[in-house]
DODREN-743825 format. One record per residue (C-alpha): x, y, z. Coordinates in steps of 0.05 Angstrom, whole numbers, padded with zeros to 5 digits, always signed. Example, Ala and Ser with C-alpha at 12.3 -4.5 7.8 and 13.67 -1.06 7.14 Angstrom:
+00246-00090+00156 +00273-00021+00143 
***
This chain:
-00535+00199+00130 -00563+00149+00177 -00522+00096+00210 -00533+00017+00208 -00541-00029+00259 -00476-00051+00282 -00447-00117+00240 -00375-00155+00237 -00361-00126+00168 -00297-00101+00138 -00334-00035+00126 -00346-00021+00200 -00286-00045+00221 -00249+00014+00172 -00312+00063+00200 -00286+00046+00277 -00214+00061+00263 -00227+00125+00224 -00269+00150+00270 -00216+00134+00332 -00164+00165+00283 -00203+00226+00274 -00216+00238+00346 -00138+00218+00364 -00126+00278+00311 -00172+00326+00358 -00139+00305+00421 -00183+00250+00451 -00134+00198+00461 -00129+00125+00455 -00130+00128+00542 -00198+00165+00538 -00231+00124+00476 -00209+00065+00521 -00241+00087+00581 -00306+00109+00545 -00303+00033+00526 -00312+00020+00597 -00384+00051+00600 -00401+00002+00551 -00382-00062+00586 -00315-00072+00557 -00239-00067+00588 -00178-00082+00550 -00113-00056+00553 -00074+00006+00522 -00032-00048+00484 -00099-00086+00461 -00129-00021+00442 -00069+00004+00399 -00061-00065+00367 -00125-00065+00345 -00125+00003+00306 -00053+00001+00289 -00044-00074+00269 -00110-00095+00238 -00117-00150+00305 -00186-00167+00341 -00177-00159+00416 -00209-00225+00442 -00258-00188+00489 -00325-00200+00478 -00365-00145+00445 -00303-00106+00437 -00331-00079+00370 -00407-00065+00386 -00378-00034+00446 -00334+00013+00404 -00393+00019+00350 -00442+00041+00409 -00389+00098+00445 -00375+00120+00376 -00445+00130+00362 -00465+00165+00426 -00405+00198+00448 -00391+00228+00378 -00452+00209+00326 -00418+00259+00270 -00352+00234+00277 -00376+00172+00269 -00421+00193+00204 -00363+00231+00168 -00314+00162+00182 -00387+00115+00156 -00387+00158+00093 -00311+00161+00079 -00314+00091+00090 -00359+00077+00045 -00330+00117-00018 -00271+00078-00014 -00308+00012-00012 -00354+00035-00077 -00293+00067-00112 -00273+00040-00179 -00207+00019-00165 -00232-00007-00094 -00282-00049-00136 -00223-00073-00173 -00186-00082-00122 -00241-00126-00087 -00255-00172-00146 -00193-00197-00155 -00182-00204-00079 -00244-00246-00078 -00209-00288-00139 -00144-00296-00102 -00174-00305-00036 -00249-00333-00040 -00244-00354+00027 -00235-00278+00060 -00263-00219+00058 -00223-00155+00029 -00205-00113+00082 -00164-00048+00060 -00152-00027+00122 -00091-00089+00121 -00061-00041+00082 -00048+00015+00118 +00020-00010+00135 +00041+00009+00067 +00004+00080+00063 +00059+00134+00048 +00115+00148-00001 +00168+00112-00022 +00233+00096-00075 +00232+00041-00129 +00286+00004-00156 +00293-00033-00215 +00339-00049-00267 +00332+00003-00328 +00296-00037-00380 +00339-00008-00441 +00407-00019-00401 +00405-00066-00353 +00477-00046-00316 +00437+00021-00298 +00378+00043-00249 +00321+00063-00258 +00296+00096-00192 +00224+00120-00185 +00178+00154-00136 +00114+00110-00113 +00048+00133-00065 +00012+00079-00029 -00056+00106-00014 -00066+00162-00055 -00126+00204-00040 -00140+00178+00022 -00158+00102-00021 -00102+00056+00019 -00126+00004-00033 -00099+00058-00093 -00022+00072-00116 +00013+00116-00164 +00089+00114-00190 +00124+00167-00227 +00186+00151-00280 +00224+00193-00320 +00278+00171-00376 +00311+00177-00435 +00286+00140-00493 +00322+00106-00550 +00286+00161-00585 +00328+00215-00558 +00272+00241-00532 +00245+00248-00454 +00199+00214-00425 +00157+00217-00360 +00111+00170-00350 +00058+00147-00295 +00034+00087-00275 -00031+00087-00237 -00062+00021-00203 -00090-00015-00143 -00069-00062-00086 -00085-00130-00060 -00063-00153-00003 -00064-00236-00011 -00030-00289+00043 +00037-00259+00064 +00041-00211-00004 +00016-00152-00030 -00006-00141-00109 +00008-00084-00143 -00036-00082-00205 -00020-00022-00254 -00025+00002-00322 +00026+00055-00349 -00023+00113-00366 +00016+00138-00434 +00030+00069-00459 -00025+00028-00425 +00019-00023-00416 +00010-00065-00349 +00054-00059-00294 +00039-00111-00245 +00086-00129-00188 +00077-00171-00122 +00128-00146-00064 +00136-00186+00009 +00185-00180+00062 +00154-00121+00100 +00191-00100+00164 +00152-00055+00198 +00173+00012+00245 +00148-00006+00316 +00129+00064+00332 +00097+00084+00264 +00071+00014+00247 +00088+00027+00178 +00132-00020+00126 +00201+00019+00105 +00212-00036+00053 +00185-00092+00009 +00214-00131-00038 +00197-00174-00105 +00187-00189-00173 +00151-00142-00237 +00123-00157-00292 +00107-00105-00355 +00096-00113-00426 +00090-00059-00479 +00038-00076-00533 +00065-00116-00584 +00126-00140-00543 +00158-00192-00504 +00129-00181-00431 +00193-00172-00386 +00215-00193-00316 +00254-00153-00263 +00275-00153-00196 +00244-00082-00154 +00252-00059-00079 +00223+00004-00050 +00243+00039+00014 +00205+00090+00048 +00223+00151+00026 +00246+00220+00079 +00255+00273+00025 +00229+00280-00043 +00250+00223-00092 +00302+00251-00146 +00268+00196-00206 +00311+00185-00271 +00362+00134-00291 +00424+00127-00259 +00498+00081-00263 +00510+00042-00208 +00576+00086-00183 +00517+00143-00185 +00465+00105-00145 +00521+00078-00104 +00549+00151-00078 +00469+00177-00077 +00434+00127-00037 +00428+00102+00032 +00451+00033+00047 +00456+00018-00040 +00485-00053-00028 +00428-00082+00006 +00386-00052-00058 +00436-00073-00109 +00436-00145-00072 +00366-00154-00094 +00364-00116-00161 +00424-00175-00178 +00368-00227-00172 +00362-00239-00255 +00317-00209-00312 +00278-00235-00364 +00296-00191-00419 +00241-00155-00472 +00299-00162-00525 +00315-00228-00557 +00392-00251-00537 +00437-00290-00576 +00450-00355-00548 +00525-00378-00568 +00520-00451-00590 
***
C-alpha cells in the first residue's frame, strides 16, 4: 500500500501514534524516536513528546508532525504502512462510520478524532440500579475499544427475569467523544432495545494515562415500553468482573470503595413501570 503525502488529518495523526506505539513495543523508545526527530529539523522535549502520543496534545513546534511523518517514513516505511492501513480500517469501519456521523451532528465544528479516546480503552465495572428492583445492583462488565476500534464498546449482563428464567444479554455500540463527555450509543443485541448513556468526570492515572472512572446518566427502552432513566458509574476493572444482580449488603461487602458508587447510583430513576401517585 502506498503512502500519502503528509496532511493535518485525524487519520495521520492516529497513523503517527500507532506507528510510535508499535516501535515503543519493539524497543525503540520515545528517547530514540525523539532524537530521530532531530534529523528532521525538529527538538522538543521527552515531556512534549509523551504528551503528544499519550494525551492527544500538539507540541507547538513547527513541523512537529511532517517531521514525525518524514522519520517514520524513512526510518521505518513498513511500520509506518501496517499503522496507515490499521488506521484506516478503523476510520472506514461501520461502527467508526457511525460513530463519525453523529460526531459531525454533535460537533460540526470538529473533526472526529478516535484517537481522544484512548483514555478510555480497556475493561471496566458498571453500575446501575437493577431495572426490575431498584434497591438492588445490577453490576456488569464493559470493553472500551474492542478489537483494536477505540471508537467501539461492548457490555455483558446477566439476570434473572420476572420470567424465572436467565438471562444474559449483550449490548454492543460505539463512542463519541463530544465537549467534556463521552457518548455511549448501544443497542441490546437480544432485545434491540437502545442503550445509550453519556458518562463525564474522567480522572485519569498519571502513569497509564488512562480514565479509572466516569460517571452519568442511561437511557434504555424496551420496544413497546416506557423508556427508563438511571444513574451508572464504571471503574476500571483489575480482575475479571463477577456480572449479575446483587443487594446492596452484597455489593457493599464485594466491592472496593461501594459508598462512593452507591453515592452516585442514589442520584434518582425514571422508572419503566407506572407508580401510583397518592393524592
Amino acid at each position: 500500500m502506498s503512502l500519502p503525502e503528509f496532511a493535518d488529518t485525524p487519520t495521520i495523526r492516529a497513523t503517527i501514534k500507532h506507528a510510535s506505539a508499535a516501535l515503543k513495543k519493539n524497543k525503540v523508545s520515545q528517547v530514540m524516536q525523539k532524537n530521530g526527530l532531530e534529523r528532521f529539523g525538529v527538538t522538543v522535549s521527552e515531556d512534549v513528546m509523551s504528551d503528544f502520543l499519550n494525551k492527544n496534545t500538539t507540541p507547538k513546534a513547527p513541523d512537529f508532525l511532517s517531521a514525525f511523518w518524514r522519520f517514520l517514513q524513512k526510518d521505518y516505511p513498513s511500520v509506518l504502512e501496517k499503522a496507515w492501513e490499521e488506521a484506516l480500517a478503523l476510520e472506514l469501519s461501520v461502527s467508526g462510520l457511525l460513530a463519525i456521523g453523529i460526531h459531525n451532528f454533535l460537533s460540526p465544528a470538529k473533526e472526529f478524532d478516535a484517537e481522544k479516546l484512548n483514555f478510555l480503552e480497556g475493561e471496566y465495572s458498571a453500575y446501575r440500579p437493577f431495572f426490575l428492583e431498584d434497591d438492588k445492583i445490577m453490576v456488569s462488565s464493559m470493553t472500551c475499544g474492542v478489537g483494536g476500534d477505540l471508537s467501539k464498546f461492548q457490555m455483558k449482563m446477566a439476570y434473572s427475569g420476572t420470567d424465572g428464567l436467565d438471562h444474559d444479554e449483550i449490548v454492543e455500540g460505539f463512542i463519541i467523544p463530544y465537549q467534556q463527555s463521552v457518548l455511549f450509543f448501544g443497542i441490546i443485541e437480544e432485545t434491540k432495545a437502545p442503550f445509550i448513556f453519556i458518562l463525564v468526570d474522567f480522572p485519569v492515572d498519571g502513569k497509564t494515562k488512562k480514565a479509572f472512572s466516569g460517571s452519568g446518566a442511561l437511557l434504555v427502552g424496551a420496544g413497546g415500553t416506557t423508556p427508563s432513566g438511571y444513574p451508572i458509574t464504571i471503574r476500571r476493572a483489575r480482575t475479571d468482573v463477577e456480572i449479575g444482580v446483587v443487594t446492596e449488603a452484597e455489593f457493599r461487602e464485594k466491592t472496593p470503595s461501594p459508598s462512593l458508587i452507591l453515592s452516585v447510583l442514589q442520584r434518582g430513576i425514571t422508572r419503566w413501570q407506572p407508580v401510583e401517585v397518592k393524592r
